[in-house]
C-alpha beads as a LAMMPS data file, in Angstrom:
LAMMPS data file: protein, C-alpha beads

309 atoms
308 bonds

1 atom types
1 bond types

-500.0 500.0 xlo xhi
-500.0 500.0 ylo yhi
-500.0 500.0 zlo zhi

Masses

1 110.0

Atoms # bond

1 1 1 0.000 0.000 0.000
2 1 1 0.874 3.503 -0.469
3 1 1 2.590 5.653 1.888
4 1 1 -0.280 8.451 1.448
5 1 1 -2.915 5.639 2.367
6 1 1 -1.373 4.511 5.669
7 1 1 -3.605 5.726 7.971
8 1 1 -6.109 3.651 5.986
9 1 1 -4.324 0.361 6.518
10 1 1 -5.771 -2.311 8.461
11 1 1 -4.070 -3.993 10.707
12 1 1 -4.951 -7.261 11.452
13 1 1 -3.183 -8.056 14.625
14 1 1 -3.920 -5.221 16.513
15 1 1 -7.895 -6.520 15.644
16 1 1 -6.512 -9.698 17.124
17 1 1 -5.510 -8.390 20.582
18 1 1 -8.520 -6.437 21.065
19 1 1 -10.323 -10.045 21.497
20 1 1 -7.377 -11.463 23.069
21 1 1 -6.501 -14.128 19.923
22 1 1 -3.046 -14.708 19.022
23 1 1 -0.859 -15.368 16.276
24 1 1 1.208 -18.604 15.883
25 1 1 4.202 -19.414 14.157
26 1 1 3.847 -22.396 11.898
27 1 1 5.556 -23.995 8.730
28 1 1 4.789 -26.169 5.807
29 1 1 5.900 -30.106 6.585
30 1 1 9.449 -30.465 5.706
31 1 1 10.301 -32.894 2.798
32 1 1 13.749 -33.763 4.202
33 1 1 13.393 -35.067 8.476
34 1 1 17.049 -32.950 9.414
35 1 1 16.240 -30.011 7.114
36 1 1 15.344 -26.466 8.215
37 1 1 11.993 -25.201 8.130
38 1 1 10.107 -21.641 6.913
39 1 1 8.012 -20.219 9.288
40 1 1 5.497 -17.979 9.032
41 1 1 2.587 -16.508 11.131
42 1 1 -1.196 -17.715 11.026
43 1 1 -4.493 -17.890 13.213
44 1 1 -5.636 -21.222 13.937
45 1 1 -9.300 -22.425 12.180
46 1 1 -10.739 -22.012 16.172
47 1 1 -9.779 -18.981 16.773
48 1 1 -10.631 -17.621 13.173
49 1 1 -13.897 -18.553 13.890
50 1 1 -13.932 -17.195 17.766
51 1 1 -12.738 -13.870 15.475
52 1 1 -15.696 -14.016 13.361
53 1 1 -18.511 -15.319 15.830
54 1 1 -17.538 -11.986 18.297
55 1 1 -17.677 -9.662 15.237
56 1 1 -21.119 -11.261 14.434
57 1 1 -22.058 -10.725 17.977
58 1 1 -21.400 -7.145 17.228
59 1 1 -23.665 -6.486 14.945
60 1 1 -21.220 -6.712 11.410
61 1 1 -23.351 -8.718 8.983
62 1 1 -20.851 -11.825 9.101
63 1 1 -22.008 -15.361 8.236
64 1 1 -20.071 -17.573 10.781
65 1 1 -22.793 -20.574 10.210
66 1 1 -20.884 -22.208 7.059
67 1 1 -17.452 -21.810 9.017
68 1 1 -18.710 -23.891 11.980
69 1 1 -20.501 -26.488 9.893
70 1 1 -17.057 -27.465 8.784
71 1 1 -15.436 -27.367 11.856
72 1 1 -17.714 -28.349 14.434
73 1 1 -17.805 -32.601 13.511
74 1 1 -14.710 -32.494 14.365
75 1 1 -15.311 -31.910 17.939
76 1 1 -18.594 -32.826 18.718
77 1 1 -17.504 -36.389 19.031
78 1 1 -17.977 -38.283 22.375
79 1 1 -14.178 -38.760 22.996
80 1 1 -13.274 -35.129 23.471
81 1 1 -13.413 -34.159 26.713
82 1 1 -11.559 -31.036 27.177
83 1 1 -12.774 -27.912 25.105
84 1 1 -10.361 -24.658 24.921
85 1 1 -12.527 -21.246 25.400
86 1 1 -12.421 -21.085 21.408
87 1 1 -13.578 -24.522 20.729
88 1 1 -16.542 -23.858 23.250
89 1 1 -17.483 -20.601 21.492
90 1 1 -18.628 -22.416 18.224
91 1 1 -19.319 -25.744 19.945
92 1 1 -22.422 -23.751 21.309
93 1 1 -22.875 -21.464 18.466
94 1 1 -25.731 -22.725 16.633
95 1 1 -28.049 -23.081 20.276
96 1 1 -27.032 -19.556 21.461
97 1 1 -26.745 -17.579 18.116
98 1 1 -28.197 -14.024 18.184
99 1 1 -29.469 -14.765 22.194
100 1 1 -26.316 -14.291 23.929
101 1 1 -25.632 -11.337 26.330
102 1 1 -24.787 -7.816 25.484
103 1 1 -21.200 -6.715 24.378
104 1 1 -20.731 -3.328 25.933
105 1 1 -17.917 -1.034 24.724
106 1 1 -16.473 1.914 26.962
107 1 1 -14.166 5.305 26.233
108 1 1 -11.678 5.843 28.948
109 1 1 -13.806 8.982 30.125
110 1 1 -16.136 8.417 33.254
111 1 1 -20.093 7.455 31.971
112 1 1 -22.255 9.861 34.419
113 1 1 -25.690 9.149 32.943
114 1 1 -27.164 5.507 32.924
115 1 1 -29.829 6.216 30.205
116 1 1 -28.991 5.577 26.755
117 1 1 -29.418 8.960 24.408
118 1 1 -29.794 7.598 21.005
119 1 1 -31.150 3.623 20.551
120 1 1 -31.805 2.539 16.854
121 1 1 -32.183 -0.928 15.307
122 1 1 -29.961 -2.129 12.160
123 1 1 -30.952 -4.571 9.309
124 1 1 -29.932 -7.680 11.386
125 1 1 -31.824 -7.009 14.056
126 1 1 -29.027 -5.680 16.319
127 1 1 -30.183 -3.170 18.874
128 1 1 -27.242 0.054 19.706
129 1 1 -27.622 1.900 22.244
130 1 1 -25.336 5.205 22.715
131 1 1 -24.257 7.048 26.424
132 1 1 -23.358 9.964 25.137
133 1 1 -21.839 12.925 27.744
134 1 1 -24.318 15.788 28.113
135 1 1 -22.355 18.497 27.659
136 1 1 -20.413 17.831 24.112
137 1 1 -22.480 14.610 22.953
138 1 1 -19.164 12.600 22.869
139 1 1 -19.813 8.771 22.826
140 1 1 -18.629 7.439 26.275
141 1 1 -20.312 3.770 26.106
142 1 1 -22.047 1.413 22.938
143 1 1 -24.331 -1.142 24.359
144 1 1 -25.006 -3.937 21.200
145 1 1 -28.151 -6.475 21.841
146 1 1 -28.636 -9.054 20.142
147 1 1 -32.032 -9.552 18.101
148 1 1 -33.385 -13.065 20.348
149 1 1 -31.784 -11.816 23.977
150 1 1 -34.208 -12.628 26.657
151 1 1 -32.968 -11.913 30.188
152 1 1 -32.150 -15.361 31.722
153 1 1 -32.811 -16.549 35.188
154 1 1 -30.418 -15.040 37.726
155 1 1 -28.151 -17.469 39.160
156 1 1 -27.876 -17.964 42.743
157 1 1 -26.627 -20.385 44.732
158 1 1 -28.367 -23.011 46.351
159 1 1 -27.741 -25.928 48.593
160 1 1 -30.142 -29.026 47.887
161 1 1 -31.590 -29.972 51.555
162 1 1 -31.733 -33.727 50.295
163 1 1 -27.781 -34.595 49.356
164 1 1 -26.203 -31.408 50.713
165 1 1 -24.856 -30.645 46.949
166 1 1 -24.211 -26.817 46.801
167 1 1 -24.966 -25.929 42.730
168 1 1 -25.768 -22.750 41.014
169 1 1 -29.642 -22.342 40.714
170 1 1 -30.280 -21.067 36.835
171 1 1 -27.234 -22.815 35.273
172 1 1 -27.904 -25.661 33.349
173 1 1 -24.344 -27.239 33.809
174 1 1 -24.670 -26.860 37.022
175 1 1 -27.839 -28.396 37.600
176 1 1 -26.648 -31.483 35.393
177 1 1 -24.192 -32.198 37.748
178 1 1 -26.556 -31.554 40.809
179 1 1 -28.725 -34.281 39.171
180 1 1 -26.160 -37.067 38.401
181 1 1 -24.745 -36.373 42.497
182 1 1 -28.407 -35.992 43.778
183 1 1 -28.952 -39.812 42.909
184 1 1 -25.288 -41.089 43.392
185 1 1 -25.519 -39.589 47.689
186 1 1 -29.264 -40.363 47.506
187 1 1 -27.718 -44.400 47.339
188 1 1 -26.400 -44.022 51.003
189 1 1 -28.256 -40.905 52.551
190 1 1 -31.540 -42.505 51.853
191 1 1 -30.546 -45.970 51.202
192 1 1 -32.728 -48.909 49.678
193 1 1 -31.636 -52.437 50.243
194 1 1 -29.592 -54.163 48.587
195 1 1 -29.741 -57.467 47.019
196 1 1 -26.793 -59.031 47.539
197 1 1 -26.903 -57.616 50.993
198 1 1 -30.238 -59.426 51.531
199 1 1 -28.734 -62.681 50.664
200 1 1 -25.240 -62.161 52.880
201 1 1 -27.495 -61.457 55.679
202 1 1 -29.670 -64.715 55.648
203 1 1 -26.612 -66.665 56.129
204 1 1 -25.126 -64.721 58.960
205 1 1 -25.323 -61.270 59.928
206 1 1 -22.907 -60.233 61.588
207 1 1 -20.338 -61.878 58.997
208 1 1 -22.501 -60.238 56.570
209 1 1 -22.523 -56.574 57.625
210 1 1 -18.226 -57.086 58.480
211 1 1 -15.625 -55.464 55.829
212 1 1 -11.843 -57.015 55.713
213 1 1 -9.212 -57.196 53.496
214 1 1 -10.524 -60.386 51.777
215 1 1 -14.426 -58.965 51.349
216 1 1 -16.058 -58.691 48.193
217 1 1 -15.589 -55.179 46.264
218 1 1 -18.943 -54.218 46.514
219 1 1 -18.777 -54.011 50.540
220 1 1 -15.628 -51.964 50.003
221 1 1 -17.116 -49.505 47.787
222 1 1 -20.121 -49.320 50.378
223 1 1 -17.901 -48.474 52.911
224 1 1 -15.950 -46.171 50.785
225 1 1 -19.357 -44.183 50.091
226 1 1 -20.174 -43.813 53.555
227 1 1 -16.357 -42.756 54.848
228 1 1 -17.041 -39.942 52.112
229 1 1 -19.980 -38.969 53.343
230 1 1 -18.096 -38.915 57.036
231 1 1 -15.322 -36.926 55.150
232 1 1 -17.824 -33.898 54.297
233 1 1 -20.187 -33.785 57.007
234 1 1 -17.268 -33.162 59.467
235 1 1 -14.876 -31.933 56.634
236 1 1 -11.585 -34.074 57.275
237 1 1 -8.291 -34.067 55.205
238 1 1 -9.040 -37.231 53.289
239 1 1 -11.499 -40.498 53.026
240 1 1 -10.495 -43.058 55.571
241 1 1 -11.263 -46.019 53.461
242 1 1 -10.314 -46.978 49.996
243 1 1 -12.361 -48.143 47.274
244 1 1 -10.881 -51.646 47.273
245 1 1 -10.021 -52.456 50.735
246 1 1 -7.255 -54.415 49.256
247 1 1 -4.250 -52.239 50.420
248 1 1 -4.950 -52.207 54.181
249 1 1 -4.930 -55.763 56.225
250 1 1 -5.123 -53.993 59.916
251 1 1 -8.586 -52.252 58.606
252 1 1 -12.068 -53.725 59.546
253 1 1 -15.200 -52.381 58.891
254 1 1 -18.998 -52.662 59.558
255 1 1 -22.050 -51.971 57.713
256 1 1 -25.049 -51.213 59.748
257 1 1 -27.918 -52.638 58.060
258 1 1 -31.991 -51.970 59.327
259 1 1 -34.716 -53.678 59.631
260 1 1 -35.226 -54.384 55.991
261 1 1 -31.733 -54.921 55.165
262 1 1 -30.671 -51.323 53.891
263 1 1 -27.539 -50.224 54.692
264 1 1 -28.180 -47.190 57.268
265 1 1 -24.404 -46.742 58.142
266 1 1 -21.014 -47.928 58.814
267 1 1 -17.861 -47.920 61.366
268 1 1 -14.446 -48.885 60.923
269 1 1 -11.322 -49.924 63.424
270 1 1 -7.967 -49.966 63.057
271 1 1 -5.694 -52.458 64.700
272 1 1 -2.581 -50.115 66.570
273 1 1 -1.198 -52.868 68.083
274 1 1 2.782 -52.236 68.528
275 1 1 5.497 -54.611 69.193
276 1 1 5.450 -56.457 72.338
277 1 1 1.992 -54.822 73.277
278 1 1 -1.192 -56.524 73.887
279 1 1 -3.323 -56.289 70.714
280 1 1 -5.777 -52.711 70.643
281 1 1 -7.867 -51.496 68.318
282 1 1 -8.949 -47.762 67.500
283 1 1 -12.169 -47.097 66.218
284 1 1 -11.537 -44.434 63.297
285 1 1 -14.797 -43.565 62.082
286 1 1 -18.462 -43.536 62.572
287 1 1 -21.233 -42.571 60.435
288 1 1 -25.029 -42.942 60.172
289 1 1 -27.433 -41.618 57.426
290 1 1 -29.215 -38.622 59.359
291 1 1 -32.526 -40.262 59.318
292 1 1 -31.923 -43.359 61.162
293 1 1 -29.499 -41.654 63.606
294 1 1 -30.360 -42.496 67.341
295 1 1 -32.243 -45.183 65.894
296 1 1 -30.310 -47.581 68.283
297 1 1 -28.393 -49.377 65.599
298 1 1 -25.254 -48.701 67.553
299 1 1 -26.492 -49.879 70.627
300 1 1 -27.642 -53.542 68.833
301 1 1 -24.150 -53.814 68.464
302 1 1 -22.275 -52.527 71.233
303 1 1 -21.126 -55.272 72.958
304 1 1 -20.598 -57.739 69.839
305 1 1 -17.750 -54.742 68.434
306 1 1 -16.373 -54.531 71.871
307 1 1 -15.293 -58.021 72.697
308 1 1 -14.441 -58.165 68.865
309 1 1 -12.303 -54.941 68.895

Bonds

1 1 1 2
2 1 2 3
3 1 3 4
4 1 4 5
5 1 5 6
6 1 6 7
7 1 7 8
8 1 8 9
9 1 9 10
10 1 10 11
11 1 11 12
12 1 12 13
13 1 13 14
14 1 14 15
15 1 15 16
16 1 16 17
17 1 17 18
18 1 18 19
19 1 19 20
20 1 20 21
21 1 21 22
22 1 22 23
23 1 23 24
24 1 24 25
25 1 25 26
26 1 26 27
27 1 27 28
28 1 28 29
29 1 29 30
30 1 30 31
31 1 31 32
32 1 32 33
33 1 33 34
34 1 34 35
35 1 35 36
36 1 36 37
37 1 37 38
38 1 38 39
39 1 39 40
40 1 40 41
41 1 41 42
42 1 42 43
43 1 43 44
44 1 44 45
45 1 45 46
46 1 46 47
47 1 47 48
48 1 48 49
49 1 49 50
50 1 50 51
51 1 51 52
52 1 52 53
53 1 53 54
54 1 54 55
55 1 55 56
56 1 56 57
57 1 57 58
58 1 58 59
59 1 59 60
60 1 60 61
61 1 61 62
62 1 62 63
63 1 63 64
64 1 64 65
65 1 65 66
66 1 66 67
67 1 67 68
68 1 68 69
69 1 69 70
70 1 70 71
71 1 71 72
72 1 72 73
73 1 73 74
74 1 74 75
75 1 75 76
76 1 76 77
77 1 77 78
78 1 78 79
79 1 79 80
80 1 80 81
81 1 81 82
82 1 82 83
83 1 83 84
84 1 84 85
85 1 85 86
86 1 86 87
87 1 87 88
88 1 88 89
89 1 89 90
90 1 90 91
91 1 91 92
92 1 92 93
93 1 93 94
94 1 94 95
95 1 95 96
96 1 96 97
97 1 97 98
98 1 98 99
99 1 99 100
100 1 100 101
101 1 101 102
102 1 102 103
103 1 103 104
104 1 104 105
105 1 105 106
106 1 106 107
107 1 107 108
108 1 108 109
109 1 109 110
110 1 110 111
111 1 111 112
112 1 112 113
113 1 113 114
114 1 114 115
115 1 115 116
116 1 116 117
117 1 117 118
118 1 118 119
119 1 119 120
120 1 120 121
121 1 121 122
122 1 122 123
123 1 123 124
124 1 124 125
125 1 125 126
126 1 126 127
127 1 127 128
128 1 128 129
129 1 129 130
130 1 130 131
131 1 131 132
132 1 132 133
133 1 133 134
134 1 134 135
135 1 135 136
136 1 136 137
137 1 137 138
138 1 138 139
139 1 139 140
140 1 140 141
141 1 141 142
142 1 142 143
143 1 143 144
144 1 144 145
145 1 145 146
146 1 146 147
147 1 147 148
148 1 148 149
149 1 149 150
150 1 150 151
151 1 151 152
152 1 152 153
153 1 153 154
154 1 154 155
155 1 155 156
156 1 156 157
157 1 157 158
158 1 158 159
159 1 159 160
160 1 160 161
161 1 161 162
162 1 162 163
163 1 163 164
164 1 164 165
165 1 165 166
166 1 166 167
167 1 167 168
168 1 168 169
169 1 169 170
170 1 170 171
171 1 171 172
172 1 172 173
173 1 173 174
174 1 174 175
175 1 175 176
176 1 176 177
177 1 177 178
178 1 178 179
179 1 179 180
180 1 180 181
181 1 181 182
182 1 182 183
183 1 183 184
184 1 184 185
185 1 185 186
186 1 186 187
187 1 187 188
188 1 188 189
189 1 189 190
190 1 190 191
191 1 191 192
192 1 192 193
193 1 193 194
194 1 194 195
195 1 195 196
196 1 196 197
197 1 197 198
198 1 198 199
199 1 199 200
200 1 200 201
201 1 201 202
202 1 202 203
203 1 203 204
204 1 204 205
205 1 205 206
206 1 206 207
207 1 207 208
208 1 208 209
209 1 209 210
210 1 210 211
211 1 211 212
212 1 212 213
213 1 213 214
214 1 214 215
215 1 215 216
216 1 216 217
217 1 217 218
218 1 218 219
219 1 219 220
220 1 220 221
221 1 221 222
222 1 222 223
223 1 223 224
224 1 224 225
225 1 225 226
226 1 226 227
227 1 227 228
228 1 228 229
229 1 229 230
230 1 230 231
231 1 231 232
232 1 232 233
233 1 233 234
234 1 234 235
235 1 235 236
236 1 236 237
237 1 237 238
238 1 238 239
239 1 239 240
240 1 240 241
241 1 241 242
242 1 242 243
243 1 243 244
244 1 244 245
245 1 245 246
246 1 246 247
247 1 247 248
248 1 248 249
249 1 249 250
250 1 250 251
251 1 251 252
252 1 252 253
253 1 253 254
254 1 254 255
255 1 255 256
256 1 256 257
257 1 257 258
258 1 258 259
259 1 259 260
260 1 260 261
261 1 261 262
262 1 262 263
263 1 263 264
264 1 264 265
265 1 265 266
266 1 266 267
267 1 267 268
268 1 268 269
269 1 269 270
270 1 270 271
271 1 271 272
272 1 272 273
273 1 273 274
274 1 274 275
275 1 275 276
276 1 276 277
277 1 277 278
278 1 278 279
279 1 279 280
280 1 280 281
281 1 281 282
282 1 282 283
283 1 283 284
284 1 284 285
285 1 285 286
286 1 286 287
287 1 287 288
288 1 288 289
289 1 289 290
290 1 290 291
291 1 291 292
292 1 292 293
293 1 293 294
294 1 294 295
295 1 295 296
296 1 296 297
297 1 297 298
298 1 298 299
299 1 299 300
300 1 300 301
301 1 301 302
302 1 302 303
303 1 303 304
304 1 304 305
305 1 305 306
306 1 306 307
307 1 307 308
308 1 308 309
């Protein structure tokens, strides 16, 4: 370009930082393994798109539909897991196109009224809104809305008086994973019985409802659950049980069952026995589901755990 047409130039970077995109050096694949390469700077196909989706947000007639129709099978598949900010940008595009919050642009001079002056509508639908200063009419703040914006739910947060899980109320992530928690606690806070635990405890029950080393898995991972649940109701350093039960010989546990074989706790004891001492046990943990608390499960057992432990 001409000298005389500099101030016309534009300048593609500096449009880059504004939105907080980078530039990356890359080269063509070298034909020769221990040969040099060319390098040259380029925007990756994400962020091109991330460039073009905010532009469309602000109202410049841009079509970024046919740009994330080719780039969006390629991470919509199951096996992705982890999304940068870019790839999440077009990964919701097509649900949240023209309904997504305003963009709001500022001067560096103080905004002293909170009314917009001047508010018109362009062809796309786009709503501007100026904050002009009163005195000279100089443009302090742009407000840009998109055509389908609907003022969402406010988010708040709430703790679910069921399973304790704290979420944000008005956040559909959030409740997702308040949902998939809810019925995962739900399994030991409000427990149903279990089959397998129905059948231990015909044989024997007190052989039934004790955890070792040499238990099934499934007892472990009941424990486990309920040593979590100890973990955040009295918020300790760590879960004093593991999921196997495999890696600890001196541990034994119990699981309290009721009256129609649901598992309404558990306890665990841990032999300290040193060398040359008579053998003693410490009891590490205790914890009941809050409804069957001072039921007098613990009492049942009192004596059998201490002439055991």
């Amino acid at each position: 370009m001409d000298s005389p047409f500099d101030d016309y130039r534009f300048h593609f970077d500096e449009l880059l930082k504004i939105f907080e995109i980078s530039l990356e050096y890359v080269s063509y694949r070298p034909k020769v393994i221990a040969s040099g390469v060319s390098s040259f700077e380029a925007i990756r196909p994400e962020n091109f798109v991330l460039l073009l989706n905010m532009l469309e947000r602000m109202g410049l007639q841009i079509n970024t539909q046919r740009f994330v129709e080719i780039l969006l099978p390629t991470f919509v598949a199951r096996s992705k897991t982890i999304f940068s900010s870019a790839e999440l940008e077009f990964f919701w595009y097509t649900k949240y196109r023209y309904k997504t919050d305003d963009i709001i642009l500022f001067s560096d001079k103080p905004l002293l009224s909170t009314e917009p002056i001047d508010a018109f509508k362009i062809s796309n639908g786009f709503i501007l809104s100026l904050y002009k200063n009163d005195e000279n009419q100089e443009t302090l703040m742009l407000r840009i809305r998109a055509p389908k914006y609907r003022k969402r739910p406010q988010i708040r947060r709430v703790v679910c008086d069921d399973c304790g899980f704290e979420c944000q109320k008005g956040d559909p992530e959030s409740s997702f994973l308040h949902r998939k928690e809810h019925k995962r606690r739900l399994s030991w806070l409000k427990p149903d019985p279990l089959p397998i635990m129905l059948l231990e405890l015909q044989k024997d029950r007190i052989e039934a409802e004790h955890v070792s080393f040499i238990s099934s898995c499934w007892k472990h991972k009941e424990m486990y659950n309920r040593a979590l649940a100890f973990k955040r109701e009295f918020h300790n350093n760590f879960v004093q049980w593991s999921h196997n039960g495999k890696e600890d010989i001196d541990a034994h546990g119990f699981l309290f069952t009721g009256d129609k074989g649901e598992i309404v706790g558990a306890c665990a004891f841990r032999n300290r026995t040193k060398d040359g001492q008579h053998q003693r046990w410490g009891l590490l943990w205790i914890w009941f589901c809050p409804n069957e608390r001072r039921n007098g499960h613990l009492a049942k057992r009192w004596r059998m755990l201490r002439l055991r432990f």
